[in-house]
DSSP file (Angstrom, degrees, kcal/mol; ACC not computed):
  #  RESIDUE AA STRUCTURE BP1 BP2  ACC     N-H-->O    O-->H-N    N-H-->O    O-->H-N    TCO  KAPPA ALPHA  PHI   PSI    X-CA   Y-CA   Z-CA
    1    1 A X    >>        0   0    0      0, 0.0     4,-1.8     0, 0.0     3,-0.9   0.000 360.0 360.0 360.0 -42.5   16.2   -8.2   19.1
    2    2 A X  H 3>  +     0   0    0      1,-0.2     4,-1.2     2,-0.2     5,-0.0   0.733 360.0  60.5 -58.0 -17.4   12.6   -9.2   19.8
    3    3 A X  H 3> S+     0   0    0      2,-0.2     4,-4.7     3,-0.1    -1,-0.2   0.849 106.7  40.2 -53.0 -49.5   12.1   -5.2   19.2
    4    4 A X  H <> S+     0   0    0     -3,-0.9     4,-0.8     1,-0.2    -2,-0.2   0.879 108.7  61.4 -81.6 -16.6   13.4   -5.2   15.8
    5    5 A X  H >X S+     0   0    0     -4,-1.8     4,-1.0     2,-0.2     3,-0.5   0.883 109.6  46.8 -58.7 -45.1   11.4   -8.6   14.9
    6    6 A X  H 3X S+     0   0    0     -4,-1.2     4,-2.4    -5,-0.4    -1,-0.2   0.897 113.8  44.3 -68.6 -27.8    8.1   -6.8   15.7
    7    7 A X  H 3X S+     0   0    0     -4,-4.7     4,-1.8     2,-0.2    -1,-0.3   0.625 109.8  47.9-101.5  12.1    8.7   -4.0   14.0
    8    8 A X  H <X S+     0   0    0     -4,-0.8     4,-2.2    -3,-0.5    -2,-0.1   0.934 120.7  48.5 -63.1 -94.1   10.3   -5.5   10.6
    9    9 A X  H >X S+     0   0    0     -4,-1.0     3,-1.0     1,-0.3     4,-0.7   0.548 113.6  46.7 -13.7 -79.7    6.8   -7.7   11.1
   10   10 A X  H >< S+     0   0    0     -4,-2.4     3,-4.1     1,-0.2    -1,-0.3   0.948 118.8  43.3 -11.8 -87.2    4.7   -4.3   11.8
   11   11 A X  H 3< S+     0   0    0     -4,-1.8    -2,-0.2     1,-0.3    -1,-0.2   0.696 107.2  53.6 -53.4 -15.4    6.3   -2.7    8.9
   12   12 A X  H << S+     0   0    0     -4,-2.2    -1,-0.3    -3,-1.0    -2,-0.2   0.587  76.5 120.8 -99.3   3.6    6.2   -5.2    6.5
   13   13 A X  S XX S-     0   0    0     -3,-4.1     4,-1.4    -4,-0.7     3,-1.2  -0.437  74.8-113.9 -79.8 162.2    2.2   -6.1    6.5
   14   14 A X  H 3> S+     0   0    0      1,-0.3     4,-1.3     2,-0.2     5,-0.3   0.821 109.3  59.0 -92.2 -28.6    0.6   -5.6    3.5
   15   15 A X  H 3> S+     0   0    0      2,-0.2     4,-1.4     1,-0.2     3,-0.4   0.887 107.0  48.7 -36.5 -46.1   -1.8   -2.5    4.8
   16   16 A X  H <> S+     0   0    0     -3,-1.2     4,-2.0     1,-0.4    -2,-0.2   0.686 115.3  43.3-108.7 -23.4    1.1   -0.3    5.8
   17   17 A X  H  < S+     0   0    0     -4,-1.4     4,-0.4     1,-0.2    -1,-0.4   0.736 111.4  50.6-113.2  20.6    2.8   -0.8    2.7
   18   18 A X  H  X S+     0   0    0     -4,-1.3     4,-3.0    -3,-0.4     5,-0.3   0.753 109.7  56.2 -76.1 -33.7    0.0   -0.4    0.6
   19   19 A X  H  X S+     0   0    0     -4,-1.4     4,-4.4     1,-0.3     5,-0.3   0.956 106.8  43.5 -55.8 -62.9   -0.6    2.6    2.4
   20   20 A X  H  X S+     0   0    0     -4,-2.0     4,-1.2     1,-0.2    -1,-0.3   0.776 110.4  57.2 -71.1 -11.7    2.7    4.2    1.8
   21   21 A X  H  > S+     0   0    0     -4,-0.4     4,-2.7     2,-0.2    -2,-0.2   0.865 108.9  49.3 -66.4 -34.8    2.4    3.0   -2.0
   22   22 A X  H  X S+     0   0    0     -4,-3.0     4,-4.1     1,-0.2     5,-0.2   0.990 111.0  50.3 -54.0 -68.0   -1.1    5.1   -2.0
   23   23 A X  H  X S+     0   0    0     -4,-4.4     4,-1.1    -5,-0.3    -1,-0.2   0.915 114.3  42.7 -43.0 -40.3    0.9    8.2   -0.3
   24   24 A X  H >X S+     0   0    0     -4,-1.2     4,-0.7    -5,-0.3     3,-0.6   0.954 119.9  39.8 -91.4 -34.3    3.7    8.3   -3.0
   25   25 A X  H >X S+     0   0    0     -4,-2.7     4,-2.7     2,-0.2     3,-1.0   0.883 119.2  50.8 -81.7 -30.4    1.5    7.7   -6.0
   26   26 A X  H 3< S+     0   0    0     -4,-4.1     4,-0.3     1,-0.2    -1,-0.2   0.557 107.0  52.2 -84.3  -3.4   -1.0   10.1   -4.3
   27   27 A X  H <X S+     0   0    0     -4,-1.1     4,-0.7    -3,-0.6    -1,-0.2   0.309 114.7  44.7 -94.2 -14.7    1.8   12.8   -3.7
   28   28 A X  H << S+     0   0    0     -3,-1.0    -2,-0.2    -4,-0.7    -3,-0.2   0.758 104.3  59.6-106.5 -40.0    2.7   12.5   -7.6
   29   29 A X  T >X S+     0   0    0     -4,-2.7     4,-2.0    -5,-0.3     3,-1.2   0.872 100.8  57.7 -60.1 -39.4   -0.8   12.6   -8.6
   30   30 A X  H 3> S+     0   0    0     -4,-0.3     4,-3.2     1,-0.2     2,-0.7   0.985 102.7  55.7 -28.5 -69.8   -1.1   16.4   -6.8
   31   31 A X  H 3< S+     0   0    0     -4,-0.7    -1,-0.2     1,-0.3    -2,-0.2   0.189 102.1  52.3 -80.6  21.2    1.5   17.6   -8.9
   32   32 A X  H X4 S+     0   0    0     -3,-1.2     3,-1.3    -2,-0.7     5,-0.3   0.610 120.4  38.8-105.4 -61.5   -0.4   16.5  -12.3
   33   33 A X  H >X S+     0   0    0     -4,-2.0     3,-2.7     1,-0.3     4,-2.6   0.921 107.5  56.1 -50.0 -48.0   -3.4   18.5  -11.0
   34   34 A X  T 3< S+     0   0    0     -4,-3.2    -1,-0.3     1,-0.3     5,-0.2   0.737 116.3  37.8 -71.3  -9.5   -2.0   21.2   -9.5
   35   35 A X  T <4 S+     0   0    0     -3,-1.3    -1,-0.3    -5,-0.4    -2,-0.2   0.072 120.3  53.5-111.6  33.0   -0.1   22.1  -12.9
   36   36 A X  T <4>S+     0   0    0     -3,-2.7     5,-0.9     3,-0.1    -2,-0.3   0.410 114.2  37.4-127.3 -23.6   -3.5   20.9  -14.7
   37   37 A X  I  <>S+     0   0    0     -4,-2.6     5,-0.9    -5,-0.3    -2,-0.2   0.294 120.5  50.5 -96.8  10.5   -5.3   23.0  -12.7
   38   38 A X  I   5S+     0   0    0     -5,-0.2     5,-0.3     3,-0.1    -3,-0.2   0.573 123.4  27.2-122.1 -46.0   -2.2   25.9  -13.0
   39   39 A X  I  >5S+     0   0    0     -5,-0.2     4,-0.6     3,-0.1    -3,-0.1   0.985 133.3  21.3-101.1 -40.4   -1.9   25.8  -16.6
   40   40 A X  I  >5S+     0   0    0     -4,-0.3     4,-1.5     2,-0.1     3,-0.2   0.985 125.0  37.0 -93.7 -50.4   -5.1   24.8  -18.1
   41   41 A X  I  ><S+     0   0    0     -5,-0.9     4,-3.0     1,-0.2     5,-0.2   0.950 118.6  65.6 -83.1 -48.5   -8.5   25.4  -15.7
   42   42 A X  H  4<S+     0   0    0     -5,-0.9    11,-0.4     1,-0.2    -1,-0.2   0.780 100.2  39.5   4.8 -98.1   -6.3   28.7  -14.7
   43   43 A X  H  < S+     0   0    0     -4,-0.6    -1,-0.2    -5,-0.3     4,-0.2   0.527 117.8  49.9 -43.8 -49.0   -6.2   30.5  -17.6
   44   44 A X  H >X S+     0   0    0     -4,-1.5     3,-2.4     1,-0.2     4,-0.9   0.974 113.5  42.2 -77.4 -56.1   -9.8   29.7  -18.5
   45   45 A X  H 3X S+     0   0    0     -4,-3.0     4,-1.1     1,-0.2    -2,-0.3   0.583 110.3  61.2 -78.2   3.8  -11.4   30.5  -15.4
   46   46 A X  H 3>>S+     0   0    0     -5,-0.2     5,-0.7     2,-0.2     4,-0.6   0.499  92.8  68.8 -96.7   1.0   -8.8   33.9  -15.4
   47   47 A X  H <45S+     0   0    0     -3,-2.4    -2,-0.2     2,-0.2    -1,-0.1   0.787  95.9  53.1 -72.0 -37.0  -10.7   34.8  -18.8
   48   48 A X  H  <5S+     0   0    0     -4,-0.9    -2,-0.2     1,-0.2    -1,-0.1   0.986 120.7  30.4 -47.9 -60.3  -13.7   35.5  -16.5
   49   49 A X  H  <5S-     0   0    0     -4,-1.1    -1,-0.2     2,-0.3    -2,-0.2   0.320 100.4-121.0 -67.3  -4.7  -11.6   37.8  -14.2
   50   50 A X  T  <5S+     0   0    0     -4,-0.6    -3,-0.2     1,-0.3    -4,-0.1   0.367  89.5  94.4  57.1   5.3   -8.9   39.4  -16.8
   51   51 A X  S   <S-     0   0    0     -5,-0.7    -2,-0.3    -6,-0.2    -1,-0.3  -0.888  93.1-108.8-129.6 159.5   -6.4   37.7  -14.2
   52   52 A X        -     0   0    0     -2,-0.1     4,-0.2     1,-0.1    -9,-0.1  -0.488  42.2-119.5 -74.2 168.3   -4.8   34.7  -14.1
   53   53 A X  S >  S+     0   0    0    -11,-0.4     3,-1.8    -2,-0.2    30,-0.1   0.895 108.4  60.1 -84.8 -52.5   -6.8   33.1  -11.1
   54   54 A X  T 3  S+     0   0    0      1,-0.2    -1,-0.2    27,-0.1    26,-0.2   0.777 104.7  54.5 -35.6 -37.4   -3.5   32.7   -8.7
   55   55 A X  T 3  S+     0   0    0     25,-0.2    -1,-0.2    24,-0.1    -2,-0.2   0.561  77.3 118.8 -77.2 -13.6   -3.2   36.3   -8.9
   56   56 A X    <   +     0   0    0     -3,-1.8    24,-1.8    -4,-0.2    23,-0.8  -0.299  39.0 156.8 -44.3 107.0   -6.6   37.1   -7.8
   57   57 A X  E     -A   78   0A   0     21,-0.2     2,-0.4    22,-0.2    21,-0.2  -0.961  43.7-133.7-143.6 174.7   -6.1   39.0   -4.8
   58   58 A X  E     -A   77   0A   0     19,-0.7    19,-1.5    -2,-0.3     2,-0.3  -0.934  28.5-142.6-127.6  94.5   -8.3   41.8   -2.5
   59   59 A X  E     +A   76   0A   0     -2,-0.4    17,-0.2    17,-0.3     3,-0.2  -0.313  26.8 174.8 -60.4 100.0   -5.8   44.6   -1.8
   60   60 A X  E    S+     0   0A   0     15,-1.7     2,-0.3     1,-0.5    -1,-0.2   0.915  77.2   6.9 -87.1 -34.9   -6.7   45.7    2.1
   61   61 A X  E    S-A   75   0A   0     14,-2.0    14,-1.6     0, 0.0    -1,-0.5  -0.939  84.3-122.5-133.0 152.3   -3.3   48.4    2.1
   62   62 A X        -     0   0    0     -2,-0.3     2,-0.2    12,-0.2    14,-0.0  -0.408  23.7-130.3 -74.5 165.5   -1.5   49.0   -0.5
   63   63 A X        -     0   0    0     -2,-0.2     2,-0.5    11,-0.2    10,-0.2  -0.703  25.1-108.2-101.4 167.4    2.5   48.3   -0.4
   64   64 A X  B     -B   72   0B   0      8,-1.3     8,-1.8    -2,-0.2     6,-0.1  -0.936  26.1-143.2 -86.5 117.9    5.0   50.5   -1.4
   65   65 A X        -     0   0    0     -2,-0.5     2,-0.2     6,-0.2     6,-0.2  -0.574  30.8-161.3 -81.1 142.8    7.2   49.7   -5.2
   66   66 A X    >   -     0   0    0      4,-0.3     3,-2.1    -2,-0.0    -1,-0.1  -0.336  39.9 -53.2 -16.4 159.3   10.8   50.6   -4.9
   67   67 A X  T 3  S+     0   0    0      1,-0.3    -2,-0.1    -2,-0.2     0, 0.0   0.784 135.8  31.4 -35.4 -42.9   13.3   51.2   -6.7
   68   68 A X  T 3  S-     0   0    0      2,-0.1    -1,-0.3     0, 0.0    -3,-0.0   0.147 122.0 -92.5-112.0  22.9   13.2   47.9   -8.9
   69   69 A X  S <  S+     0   0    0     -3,-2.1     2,-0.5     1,-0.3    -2,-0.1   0.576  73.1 153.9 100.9   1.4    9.4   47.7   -8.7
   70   70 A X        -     0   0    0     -6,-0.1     2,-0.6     1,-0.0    -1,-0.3  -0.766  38.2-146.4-102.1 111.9    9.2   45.6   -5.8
   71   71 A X        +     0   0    0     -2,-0.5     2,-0.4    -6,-0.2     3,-0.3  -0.577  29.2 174.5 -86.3 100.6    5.8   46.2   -3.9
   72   72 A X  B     +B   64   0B   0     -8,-1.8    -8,-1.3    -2,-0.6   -10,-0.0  -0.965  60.6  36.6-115.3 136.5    6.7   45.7    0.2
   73   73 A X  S    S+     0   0    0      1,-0.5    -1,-0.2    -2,-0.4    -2,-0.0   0.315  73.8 152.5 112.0 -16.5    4.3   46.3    2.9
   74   74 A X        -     0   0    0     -3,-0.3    -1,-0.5   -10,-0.1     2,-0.3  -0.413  29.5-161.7 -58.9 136.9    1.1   45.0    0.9
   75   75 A X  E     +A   61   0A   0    -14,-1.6   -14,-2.0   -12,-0.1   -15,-1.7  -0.976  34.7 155.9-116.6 132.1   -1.5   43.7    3.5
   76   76 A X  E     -A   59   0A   0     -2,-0.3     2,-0.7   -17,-0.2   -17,-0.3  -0.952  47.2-128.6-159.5 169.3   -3.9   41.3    1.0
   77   77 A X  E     -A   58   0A   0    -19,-1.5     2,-1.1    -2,-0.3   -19,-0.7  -0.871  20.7-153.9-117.0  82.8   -6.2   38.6    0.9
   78   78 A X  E     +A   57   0A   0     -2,-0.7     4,-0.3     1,-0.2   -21,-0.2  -0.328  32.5 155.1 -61.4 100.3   -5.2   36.1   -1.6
   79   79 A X     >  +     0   0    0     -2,-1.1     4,-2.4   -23,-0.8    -1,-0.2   0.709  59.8  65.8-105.3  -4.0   -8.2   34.7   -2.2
   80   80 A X  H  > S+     0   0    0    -24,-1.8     4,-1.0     2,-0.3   -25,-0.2   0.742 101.9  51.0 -93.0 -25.6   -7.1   33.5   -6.0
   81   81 A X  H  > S+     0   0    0    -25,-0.4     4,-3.5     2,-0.2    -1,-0.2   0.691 108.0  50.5 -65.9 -29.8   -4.8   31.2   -4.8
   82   82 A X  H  > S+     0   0    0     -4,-0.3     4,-2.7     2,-0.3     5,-0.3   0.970 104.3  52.2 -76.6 -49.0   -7.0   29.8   -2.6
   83   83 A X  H  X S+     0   0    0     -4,-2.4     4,-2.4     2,-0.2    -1,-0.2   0.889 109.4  55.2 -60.7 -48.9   -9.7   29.2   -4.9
   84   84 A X  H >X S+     0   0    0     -4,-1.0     3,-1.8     2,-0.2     4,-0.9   0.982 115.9  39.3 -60.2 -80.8   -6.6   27.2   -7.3
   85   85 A X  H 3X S+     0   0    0     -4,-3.5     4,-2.5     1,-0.3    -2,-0.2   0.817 113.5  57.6 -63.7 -51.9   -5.7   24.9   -4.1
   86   86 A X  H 3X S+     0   0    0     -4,-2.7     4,-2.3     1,-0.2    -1,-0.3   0.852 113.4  40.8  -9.7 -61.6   -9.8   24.8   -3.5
   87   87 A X  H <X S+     0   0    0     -4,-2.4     4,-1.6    -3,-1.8    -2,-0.2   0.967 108.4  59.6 -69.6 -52.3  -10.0   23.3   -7.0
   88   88 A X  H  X S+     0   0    0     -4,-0.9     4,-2.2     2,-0.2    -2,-0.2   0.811 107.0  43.7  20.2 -97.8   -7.2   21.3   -6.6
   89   89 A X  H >X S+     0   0    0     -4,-2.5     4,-3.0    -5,-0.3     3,-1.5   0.999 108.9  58.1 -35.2 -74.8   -8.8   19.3   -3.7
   90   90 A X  H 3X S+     0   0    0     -4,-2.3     4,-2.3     1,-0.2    -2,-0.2   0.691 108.0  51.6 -25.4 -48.7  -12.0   19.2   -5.5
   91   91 A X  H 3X S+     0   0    0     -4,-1.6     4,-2.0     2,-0.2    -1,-0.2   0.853 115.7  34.5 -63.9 -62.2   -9.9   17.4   -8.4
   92   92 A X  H <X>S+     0   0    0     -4,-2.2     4,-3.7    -3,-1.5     5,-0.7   0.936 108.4  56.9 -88.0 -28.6   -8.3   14.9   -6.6
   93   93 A X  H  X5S+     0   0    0     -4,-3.0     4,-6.8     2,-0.2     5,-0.3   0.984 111.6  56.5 -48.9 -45.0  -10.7   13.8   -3.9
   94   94 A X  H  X5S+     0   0    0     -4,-2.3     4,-2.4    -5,-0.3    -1,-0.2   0.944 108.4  43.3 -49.8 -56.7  -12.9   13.2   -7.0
   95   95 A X  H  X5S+     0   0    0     -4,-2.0     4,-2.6     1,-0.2    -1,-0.3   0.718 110.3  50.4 -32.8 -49.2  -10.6   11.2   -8.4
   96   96 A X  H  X5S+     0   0    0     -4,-3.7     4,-3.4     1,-0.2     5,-0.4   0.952 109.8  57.6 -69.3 -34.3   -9.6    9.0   -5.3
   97   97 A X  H  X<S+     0   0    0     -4,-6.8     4,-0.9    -5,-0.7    -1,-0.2   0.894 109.6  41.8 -53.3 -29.7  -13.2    8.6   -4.9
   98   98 A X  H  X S+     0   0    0     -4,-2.4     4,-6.1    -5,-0.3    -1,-0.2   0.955 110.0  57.0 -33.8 -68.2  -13.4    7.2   -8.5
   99   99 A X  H  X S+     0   0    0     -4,-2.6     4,-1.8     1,-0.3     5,-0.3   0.935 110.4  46.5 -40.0 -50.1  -10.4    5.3   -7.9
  100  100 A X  H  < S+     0   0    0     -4,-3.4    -1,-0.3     2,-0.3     4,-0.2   0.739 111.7  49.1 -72.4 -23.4  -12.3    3.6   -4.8
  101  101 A X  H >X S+     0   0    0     -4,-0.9     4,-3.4    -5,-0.4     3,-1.4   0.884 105.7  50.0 -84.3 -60.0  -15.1    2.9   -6.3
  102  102 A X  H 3X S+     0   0    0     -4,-6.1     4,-0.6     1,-0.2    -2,-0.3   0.589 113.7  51.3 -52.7 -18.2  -13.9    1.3   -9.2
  103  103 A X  H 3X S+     0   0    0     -4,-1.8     4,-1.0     2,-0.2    -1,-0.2   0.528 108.6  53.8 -69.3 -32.0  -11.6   -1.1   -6.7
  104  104 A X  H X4 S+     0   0    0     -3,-1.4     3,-1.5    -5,-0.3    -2,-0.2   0.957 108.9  43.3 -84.2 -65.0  -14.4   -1.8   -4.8
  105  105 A X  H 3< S+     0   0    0     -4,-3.4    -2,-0.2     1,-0.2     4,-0.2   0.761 111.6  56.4 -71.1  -5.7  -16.4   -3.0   -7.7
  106  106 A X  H 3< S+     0   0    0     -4,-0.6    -1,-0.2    -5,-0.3    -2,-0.2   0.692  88.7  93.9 -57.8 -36.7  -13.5   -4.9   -8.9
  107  107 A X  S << S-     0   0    0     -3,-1.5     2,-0.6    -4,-1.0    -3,-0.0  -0.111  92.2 -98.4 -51.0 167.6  -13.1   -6.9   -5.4
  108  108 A X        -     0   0    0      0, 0.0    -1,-0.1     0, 0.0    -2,-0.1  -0.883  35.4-109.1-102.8 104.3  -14.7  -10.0   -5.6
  109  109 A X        -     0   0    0     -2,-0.6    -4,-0.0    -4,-0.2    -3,-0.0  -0.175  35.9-122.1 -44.7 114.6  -18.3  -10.3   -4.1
  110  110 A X        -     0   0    0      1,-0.1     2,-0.3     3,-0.0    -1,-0.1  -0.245  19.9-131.1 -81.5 175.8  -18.1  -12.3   -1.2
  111  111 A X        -     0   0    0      1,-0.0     2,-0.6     3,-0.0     3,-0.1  -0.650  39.7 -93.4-105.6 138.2  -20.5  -15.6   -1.2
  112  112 A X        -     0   0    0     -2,-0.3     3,-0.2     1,-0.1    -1,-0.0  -0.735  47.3 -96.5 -80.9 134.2  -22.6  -16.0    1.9
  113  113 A X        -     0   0    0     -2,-0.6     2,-0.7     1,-0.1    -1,-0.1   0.287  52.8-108.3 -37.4 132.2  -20.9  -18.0    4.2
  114  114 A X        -     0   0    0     -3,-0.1     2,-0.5     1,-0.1    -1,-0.1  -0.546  47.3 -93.0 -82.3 131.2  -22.7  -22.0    3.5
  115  115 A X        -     0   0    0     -2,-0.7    -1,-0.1    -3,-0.2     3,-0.1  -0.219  51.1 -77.3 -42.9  99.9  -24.7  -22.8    6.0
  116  116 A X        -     0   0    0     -2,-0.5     2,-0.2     1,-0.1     3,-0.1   0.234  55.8-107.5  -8.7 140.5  -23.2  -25.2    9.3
  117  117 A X        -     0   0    0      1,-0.1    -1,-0.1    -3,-0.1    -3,-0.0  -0.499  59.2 -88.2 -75.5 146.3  -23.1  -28.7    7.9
  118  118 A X        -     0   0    0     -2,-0.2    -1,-0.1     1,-0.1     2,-0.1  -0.309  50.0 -96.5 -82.0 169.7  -26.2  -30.0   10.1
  119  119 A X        -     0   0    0     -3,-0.1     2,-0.2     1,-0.0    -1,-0.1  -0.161  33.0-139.0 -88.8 164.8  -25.5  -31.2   13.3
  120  120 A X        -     0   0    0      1,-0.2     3,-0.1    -2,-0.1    -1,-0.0  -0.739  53.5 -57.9-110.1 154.9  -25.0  -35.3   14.4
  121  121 A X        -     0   0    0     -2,-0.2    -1,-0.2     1,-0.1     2,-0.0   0.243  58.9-112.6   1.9 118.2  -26.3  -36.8   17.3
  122  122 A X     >  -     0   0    0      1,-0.1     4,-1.5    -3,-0.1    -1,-0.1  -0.218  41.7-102.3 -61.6 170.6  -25.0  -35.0   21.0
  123  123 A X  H  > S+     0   0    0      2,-0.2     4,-3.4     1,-0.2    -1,-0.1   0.813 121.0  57.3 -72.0 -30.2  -22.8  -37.5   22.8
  124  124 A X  H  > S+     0   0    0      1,-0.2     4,-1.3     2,-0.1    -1,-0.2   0.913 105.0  47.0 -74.3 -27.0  -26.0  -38.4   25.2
  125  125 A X  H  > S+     0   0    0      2,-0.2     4,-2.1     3,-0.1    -2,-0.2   0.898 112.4  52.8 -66.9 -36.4  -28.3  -39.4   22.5
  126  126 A X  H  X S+     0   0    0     -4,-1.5     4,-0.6     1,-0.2     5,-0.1   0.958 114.3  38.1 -42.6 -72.4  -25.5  -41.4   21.2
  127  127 A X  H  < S+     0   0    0     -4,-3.4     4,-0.4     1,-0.2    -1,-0.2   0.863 118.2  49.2 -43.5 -47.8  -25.0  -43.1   24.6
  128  128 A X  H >X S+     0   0    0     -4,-1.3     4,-2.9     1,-0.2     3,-1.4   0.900 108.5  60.9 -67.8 -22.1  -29.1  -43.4   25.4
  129  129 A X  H 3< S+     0   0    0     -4,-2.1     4,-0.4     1,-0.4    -1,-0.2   0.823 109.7  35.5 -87.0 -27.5  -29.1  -44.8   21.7
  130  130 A X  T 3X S+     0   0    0     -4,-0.6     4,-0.7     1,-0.2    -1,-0.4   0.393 112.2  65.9-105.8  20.5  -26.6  -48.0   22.8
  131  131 A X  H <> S+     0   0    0     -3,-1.4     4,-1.7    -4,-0.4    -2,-0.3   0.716 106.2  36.2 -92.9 -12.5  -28.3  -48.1   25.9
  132  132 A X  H >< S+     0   0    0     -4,-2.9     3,-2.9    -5,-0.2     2,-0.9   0.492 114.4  57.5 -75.9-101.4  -31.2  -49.0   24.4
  133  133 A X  H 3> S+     0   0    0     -4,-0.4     4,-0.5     1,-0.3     3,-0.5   0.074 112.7  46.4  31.6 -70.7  -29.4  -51.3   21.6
  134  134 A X  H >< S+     0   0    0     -2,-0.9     3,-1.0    -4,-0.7    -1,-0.3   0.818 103.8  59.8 -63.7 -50.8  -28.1  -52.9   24.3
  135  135 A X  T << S+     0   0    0     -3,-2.9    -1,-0.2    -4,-1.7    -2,-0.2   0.753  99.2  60.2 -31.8 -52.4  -31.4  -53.3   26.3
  136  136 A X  T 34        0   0    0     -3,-0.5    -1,-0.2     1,-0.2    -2,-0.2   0.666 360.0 360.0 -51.2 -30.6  -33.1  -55.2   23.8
  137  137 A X    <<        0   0    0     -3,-1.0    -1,-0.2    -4,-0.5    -2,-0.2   0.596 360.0 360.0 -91.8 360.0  -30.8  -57.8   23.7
C-alpha cells in the first residue's frame, strides 16, 4: 500500500498535472495551426509555386501510373511537406513563447526577502551582563 500512497502523492502534485493540462491543451492547439497553416498560409505561399505547398515535391525517379492512375515506384523528396510542419513549429513555439512570457509577467514580483530582524545579545554577554549587575551590589 505504501507503493500506491507515493504514487497517488507523485501524481497528484500540482507540476505533473499542470504539465499534463499543458500537453492536452498543447496537443489541441497543433491541430488549429496545422489546419491554419493547411488551409490558409498554404494556399498563399502555393500562389508563389503554382502548387499547393504540401505537394511540393523534387521527383528523383519517376513512378509508374496504372491502370486507375495510381503513380507506384516514385522515389521523391517531399520537401513541401516539410516546409508546412517547418512552419508549423515556427507557429507554435512562437506562440508558447508568448504564452510564457505573458505568465511570467503576470506572476507576482517577488519582494526581497526583509532583512534578519537584528540580532539580541549572545547568551555570554547576557550572562557577563548579570555578572556584573551582580558585582556591583
Amino acid at each position: 500500500m505504501g507503493m500506491v500512497k507515493e504514487f497517488k502523492e507523485f501524481a497528484m502534485k500540482g507540476n505533473l498535472v499542470d504539465i499534463a493540462v499543458g500537453f492536452v491543451m498543447g496537443a489541441a492547439f497543433k491541430q488549429v495551426v496545422t489546419s491554419f497553416t493547411g488551409g490558409i498560409v498554404s494556399p498563399l505561399i502555393g500562389l508563389v509555386f503554382k502548387a499547393d505547398l504540401r505537394d511540393l515535391k523534387w521527383v528523383i525517379e519517376e513512378g509508374v501510373a496504372d491502370a486507375t492512375g495510381k503513380v507506384s515506384g516514385e522515389v521523391a523528396v517531399l520537401y513541401g511537406d516539410f516546409l508546412t510542419n517547418v512552419i508549423d513549429f515556427i507557429i507554435v513555439a512562437f506562440v508558447m513563447f508568448m504564452m510564457i512570457k505573458g505568465i511570467n509577467a503576470m506572476k507576482k514580483k517577488e519582494e526581497p526577502a526583509p532583512p534578519p530582524p537584528p540580532a539580541g545579545p549572545t547568551q555570554e554577554e547576557l550572562l557577563a551582563e548579570i555578572r556584573d549587575l551582580l558585582s556591583k551590589k
